[in-house]
N, C-alpha and C positions, 0 to 999 in steps of 0.2 A: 137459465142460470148455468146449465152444464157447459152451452157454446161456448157463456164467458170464461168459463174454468181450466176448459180445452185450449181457447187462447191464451190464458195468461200461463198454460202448460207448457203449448209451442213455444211462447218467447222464452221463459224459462231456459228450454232446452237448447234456444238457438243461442241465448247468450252465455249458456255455460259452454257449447260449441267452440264460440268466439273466443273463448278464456281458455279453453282445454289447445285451440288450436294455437293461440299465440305464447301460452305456455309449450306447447311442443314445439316450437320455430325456438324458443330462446334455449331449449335446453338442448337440441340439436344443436344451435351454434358454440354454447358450452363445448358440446363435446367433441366439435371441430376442432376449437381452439387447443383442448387437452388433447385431441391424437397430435396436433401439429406440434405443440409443447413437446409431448412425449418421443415425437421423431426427432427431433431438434437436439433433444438431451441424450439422446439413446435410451430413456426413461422405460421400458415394455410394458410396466404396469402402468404407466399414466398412459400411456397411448390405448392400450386394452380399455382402459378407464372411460377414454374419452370413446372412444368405437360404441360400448356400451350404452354411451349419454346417447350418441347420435339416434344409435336404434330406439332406444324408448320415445329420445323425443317424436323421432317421425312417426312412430306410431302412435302416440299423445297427440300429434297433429290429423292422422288420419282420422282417429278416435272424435276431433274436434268438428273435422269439417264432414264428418258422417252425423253428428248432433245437428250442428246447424241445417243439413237437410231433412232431415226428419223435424225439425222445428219452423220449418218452413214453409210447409204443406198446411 
């Protein structure tokens, strides 16, 4: 019973991976779009804004595809 628990823990983990990682790819392009807005307008806070999205999101995304290998195993 524990193998089966172990697996349905892997996928668990590989599918919130999937989710963490495609969650960080959308909020990263969010916050392309606001630095480019915010260059556009001369806006600094919306472009700092948008800088800010990028980084979490790539790191939302690394965060993702570090789950999915650990859930993979």
């Amino acid at each position: 019973m524990a193998n089966q628990n172990d697996r349905n823990d892997q996928k668990d983990l590989n599918e919130q991976g999937m989710e963490d990682s495609l969650r960080g790819k959308a909020e990263n392009m969010k916050g392309r779009l606001k630095d480019a807005a915010g260059g556009l307008t001369g806006d600094a806070s919306m472009q700092a804004e948008g800088k800010w999205d990028q980084a979490k999101g790539k790191l939302r995304d690394k965060l993702g595809k570090a789950e999915q290998d650990l859930g993979s195993d």
